[in-house]
N, C-alpha and C positions, 0 to 999 in steps of 0.2 A: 607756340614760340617757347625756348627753351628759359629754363630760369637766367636769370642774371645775363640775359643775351643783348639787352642794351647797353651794358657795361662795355661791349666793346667799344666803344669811341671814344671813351675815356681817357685819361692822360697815363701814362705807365704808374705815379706816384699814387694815384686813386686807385688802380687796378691791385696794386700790390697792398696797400690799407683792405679793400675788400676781404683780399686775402688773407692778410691776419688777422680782423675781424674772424672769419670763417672759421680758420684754428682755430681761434679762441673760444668761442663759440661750440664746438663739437669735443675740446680739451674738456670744457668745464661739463658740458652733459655727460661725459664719461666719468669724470670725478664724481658726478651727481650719482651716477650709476654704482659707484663703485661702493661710494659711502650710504647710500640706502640700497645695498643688494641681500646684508641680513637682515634690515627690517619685509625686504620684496619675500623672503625667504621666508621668514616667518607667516608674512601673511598668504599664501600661497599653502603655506603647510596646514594653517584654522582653515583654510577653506576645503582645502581638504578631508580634514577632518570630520567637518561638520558634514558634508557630502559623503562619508562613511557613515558616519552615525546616522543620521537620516537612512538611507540604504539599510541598514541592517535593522533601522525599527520600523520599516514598510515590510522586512523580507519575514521579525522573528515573530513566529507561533505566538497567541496572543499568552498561553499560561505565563512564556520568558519575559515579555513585558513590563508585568507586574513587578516580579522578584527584583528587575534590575534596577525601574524607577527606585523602588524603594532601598536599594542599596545607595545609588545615588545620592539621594534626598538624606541620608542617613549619612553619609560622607561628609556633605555640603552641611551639615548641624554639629558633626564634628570640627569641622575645624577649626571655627575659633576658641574651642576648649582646650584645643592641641597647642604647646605653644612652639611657636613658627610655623603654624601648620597655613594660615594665606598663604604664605610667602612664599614655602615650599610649594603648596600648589599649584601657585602663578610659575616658579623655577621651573620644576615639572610638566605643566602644560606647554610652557617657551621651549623647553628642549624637546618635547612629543611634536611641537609644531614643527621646528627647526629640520628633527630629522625627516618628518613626515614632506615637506616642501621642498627637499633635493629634486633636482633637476627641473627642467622648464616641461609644461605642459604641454605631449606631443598631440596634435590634431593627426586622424588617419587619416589617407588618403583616401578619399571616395573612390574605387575603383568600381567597374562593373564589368561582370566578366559574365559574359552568358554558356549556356551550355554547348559543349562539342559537340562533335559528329554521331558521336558515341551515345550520348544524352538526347539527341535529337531523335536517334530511331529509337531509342527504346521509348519517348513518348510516341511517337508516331505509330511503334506499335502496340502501346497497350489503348490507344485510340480506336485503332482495328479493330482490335479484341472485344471492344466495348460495345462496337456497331449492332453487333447481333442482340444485346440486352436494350437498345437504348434507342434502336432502329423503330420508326411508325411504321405501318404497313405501307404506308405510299412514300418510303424511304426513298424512291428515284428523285424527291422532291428537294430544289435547290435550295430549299429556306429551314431545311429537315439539321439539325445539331450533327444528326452522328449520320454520314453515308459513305459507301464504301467508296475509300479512294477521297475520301475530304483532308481537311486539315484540322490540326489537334488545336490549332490556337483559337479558336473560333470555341473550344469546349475548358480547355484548359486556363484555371485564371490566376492562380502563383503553382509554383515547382518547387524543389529543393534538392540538391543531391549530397549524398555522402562522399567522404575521401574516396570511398572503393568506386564511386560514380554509378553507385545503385538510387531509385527515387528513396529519396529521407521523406518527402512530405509533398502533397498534390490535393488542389482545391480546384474541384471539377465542376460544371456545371452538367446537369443532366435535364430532358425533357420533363414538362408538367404533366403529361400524361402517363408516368412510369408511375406506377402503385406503390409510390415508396414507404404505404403505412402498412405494407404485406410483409412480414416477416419472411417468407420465403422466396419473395422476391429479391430482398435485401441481402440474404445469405447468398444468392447464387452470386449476384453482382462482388461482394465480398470476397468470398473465394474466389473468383478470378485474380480481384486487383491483388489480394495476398501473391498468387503464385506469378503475377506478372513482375510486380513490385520487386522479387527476390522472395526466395522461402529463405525457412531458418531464421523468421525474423518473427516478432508480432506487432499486429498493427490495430491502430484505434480507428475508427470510423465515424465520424459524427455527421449524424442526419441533417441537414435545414429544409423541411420541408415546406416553410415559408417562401425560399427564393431558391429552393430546387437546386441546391447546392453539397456538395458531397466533401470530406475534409477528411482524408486519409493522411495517416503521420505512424512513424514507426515508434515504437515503447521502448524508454529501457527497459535492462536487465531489474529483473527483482534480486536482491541480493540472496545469495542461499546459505552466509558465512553468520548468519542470523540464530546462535542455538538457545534451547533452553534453557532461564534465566529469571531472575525474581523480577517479574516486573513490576510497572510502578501502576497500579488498579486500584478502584475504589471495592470494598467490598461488593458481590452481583455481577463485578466485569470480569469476563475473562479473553483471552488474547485469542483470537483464532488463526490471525497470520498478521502481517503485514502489505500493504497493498501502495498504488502511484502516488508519489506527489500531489497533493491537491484536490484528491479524491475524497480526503475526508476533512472536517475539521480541527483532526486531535493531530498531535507530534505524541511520541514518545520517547524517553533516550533507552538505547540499548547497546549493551558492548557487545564489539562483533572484531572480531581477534584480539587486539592489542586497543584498540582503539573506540571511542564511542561516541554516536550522534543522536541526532534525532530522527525518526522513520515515524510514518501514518500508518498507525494498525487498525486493525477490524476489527473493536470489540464489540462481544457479545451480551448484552447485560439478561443475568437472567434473573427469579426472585417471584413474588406476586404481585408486582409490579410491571412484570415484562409481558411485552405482546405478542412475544416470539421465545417461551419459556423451554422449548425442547426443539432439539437437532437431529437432523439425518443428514449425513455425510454418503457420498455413493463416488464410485471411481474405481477404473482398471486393478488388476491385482500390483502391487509395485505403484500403485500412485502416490501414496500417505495416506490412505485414510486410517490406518494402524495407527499412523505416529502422530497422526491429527488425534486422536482418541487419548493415545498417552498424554499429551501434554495438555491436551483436557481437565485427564485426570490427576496428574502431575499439581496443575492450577488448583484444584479444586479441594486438594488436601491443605491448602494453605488455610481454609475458611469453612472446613467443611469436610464430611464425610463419603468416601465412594465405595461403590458395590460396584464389582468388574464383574460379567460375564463373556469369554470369548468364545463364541462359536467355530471360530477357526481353528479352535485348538493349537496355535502354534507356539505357546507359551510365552506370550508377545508382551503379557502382562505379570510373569511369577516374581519379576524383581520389586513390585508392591507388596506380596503378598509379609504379612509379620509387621506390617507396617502401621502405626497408631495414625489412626483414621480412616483406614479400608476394612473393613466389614467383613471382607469377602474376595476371592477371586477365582471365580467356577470356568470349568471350560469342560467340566464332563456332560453327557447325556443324562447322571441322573442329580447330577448336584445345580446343574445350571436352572433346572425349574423350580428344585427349592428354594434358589435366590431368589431366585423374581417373585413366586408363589412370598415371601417373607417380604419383599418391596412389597407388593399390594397389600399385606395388613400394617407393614409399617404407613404406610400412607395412608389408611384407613384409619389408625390407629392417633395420626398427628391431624386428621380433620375433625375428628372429634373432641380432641384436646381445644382445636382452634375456636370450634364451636361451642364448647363449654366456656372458654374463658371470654368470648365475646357475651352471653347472656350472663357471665357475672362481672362485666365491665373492670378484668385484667387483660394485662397481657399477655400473650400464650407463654407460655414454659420454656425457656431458653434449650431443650432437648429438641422441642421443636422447630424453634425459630433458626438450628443451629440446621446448615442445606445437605442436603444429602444427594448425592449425584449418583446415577444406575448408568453405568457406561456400558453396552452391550454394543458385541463386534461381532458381525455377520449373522444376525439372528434367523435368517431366511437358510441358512446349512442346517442349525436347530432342529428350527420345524420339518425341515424335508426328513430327519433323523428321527425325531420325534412318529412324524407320519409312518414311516418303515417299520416300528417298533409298535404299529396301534397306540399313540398315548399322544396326549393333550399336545399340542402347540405352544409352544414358549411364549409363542408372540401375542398372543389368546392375553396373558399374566400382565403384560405392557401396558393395557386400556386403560385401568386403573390408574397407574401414575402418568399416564399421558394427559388424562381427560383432570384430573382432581393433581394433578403434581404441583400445579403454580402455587394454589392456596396452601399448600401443605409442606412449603417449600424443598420442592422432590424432582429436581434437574434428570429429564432424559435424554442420553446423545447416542444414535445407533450410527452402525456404521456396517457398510452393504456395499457389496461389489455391484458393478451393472447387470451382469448376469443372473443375479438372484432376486435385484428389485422388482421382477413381479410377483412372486414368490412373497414380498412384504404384507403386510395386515393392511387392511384397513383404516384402522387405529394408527398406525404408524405414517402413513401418508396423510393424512388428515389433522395429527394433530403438531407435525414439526414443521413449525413456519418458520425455523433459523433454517437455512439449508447452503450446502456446499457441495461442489462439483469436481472433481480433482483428475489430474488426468489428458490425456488426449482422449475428449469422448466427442463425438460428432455433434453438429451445431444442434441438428434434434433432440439428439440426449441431454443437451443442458438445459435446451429450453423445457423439456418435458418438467424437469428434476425442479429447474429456476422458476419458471413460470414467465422466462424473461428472458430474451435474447441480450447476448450480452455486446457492448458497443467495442469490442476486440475481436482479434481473430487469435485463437491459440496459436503456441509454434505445434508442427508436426511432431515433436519428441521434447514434449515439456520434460523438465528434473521432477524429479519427487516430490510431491507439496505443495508444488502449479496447480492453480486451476480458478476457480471464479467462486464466490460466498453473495449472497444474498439473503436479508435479513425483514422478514415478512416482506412488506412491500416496499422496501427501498431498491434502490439501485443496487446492478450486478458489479460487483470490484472485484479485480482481479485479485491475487490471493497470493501468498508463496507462506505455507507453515513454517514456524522455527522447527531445525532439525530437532529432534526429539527423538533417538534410537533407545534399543531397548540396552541397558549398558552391561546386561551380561550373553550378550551376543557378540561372539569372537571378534569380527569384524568391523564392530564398533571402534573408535579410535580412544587413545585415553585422553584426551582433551572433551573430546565428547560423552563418554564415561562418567567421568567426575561432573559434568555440567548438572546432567541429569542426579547423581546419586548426592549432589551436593545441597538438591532443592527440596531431596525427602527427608521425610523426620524420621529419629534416631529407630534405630529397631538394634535390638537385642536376640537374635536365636543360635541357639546352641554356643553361645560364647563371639559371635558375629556382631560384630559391633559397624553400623554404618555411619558413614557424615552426617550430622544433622546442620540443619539450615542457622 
């Protein structure tokens, strides 16, 4: 029954009283309206507010936290020292509100829109594709997950597509009987869904081998506008790249053109503390492990001493050389063994020091305690040179500070193409449990190198400085180095140039004066 639908049998003089009752009545809620619309305004705009604020202390890194309460709290103690400083606060908060509470709060529409035609067969056919991996042998069986000529929704249990209406994201179910704690089982499945999925992309893979569940999503971009730059480290860390979202516990801020954020890096802690005190880098020629090395070594003069040897000879490292706090920078056949040959009594030289001063209960000698880093690039060219020539092995002089470098604090980081790492020592695989893989190198090559299959698939033509880092026994992270070229290499840009030449300390030769930091 309609409202007021008794009303009709009324006399016209009551009909017409309702009536203005009714005006009056919907006049005066609008008046009500009109005169509480700045106070509606304001309180709409604290709630918003507060719904900001909350949001951004669930989202910030726990170090931002800190700093910010305590500005805070450090505000709110000022102001009644300040005079008019309430008042102005409360003004100030009312107009933050005011503007913040423009316009009425739109609800979206829940719409659901499922996928096209288009969307439909490319799951149906990466279902297909799947059959062969995922098939029992009594596959003709109607109860069987994956048989040829089934349906995809019976295995498929969310989707997602991108604007280009390629799969952005697919949570599959697979059979119990699939060996999915066999690494090689897992890569093959892998590399399929990569190149079904679209190439040119990379993608993450998460195992549940509790409920037999597979959770492909595609990665962003690692940024590569990321260069060379003082970053913010405690003494012992150093940066090896930066890596996803959530991957690790740490932010860092770094500028990257004009502007600067935070990004999660991969640091390295090294020292005689660390349980992963020396590196091997290995990767395609052109992958970074060169510019992985520089900015190593670049880091490492901030706090400490470095001895460069390059085996490559490609003068990758002479814009160090004259530099206060490099040592050294060999890349001949007969100077590069007398570096190393000089590393091993130096490090002989700083464990006896260390042992002296422990049995007369000092602490060692600040010559000591001060880190010294032996960066050597392609040492396996060396040796094969060395070999040609009848004479010692380079890599023979390494053991030393591999095996005794932590205590004696004596950082080693080699760096090796894939071609040459069997050609490596003994000593050299054994004793660098930081390792990095750089490169488009084949899923076997990383696990050889990691020890660990990594929960991504590469793109087919990673940028320079891609690739995956693993630190003793933690998780494999994906990786992208800060640019770090050599800056008197033509090619180099002057933006990039000065980044680099800006972080070394002053050198003086021949009337050559450099930036110092």
């Amino acid at each position: 029954m309609p409202p007021f639908a008794g009303l009709s049998g009324l006399g016209g003089g009551t009909r017409e009283a309702v009536r203005r009752s009714r005006a009056a009545v919907s006049a005066g809620a609008d008046t009500a309206a009109d005169v509480l619309h700045p106070l509606t305004v304001v309180v709409r705009g604290l709630r918003r507010l507060a719904v900001s604020a909350r949001d951004w202390w669930r989202s910030a890194p726990q170090e931002q936290r800190g700093p910010v309460a305590g500005l805070l709290v450090l505000g709110a103690a000022c102001l009644p020292l300040t005079p008019y400083g309430p008042g102005a606060a409360l003004v100030a908060l009312l107009a933050a509100a005011a503007w913040r509470g423009r316009g009425e709060d739109r609800v979206p529409e829940e719409t659901e829109i499922g996928p096209g035609p288009e969307e439909l067969a490319r799951l149906q056919a990466l279902y297909e594709a799947l059959v062969p991996y995922f098939a029992p042998p009594e596959a003709a069986a109607a109860s069987a997950l994956y048989t040829h000529d089934g349906e995809w929704e019976r295995c498929f249990e969310e989707y997602a597509f991108s604007a280009e209406g390629r799969i952005a994201r697919l949570l599959l179910r697979y059979p119990a009987w699939f060996p999915d704690g066999e690494d090689e089982q897992r890569v093959r499945v892998e590399r399929l869904l990569a190149v079904k999925a679209g190439r040119g992309r990379e993608y993450r893979f998460e195992w549940d081998e509790e409920r037999n569940m597979l959770e492909v999503s595609v990665l962003p971009h690692l940024s590569l506008d990321i260069v060379a730059q003082p970053f913010v480290t405690a003494p012992g860390e150093t940066v090896l790249g930066f890596t996803d979202p959530g991957a690790v516990d740490r932010t860092m801020p770094v500028s990257e053109g004009w502007a600067s954020r935070d990004v999660p890096p991969v640091l390295w802690r090294t020292g005689t503390r660390s349980t992963e005190p020396h590196l091997l880098a290995l990767g395609n020629p052109g992958s970074g492990v060169t510019t992985l090395l520089r900015s190593l070594a670049v880091q490492a003069l901030r706090h400490g001493d470095v001895l460069v040897v390059d085996g490559g000879g490609g003068d990758e490292f002479t814009f160090l050389s004259g530099r206060p706090g490099v040592l050294a920078v060999e890349s001949g056949a007969a100077g590069a063994p007398a570096a190393l040959e000089w590393a091993v009594h130096e490090t002989e030289r700083r464990l006896l020091a260390v042992h002296r001063a422990r049995q007369e209960g000092v602490p060692a000698p600040s010559d000591v305690r001060r880190p010294l880093w032996v960066v050597v690039d392609r040492p396996a060219l060396l040796g094969h040179l060395a070999r040609a020539e009848g004479r010692r092995d380079p890599q023979e002089l390494l053991e030393v500070p591999l095996r005794h470098g932590r205590a004696a604090h004596v950082t080693v980081a080699v760096g090796e193409q894939f071609e040459g790492a069997q050609e490596l020592a003994q000593s050299v695989r054994a004793c660098t449990r930081a390792r990095v893989v750089l490169g488009a190198g084949s899923a076997e090559q990383v696990r050889a190198v990691l020890g660990e299959s990594p929960r991504s698939a590469p793109a087919p033509q990673p940028p320079p400085g891609r690739g995956y880092a693993r630190l003793g026994g933690g998780p494999v992270l994906r990786l992208q180095v800060p640019a770090t070229p050599d800056p008197y290499d033509e090619s180099t840009s002057e933006a990039h140039r000065q980044a680099v030449l800006g972080l070394l300390p002053l050198r003086r030769t021949n009337g050559e004066v450099a930036q110092a930091t």
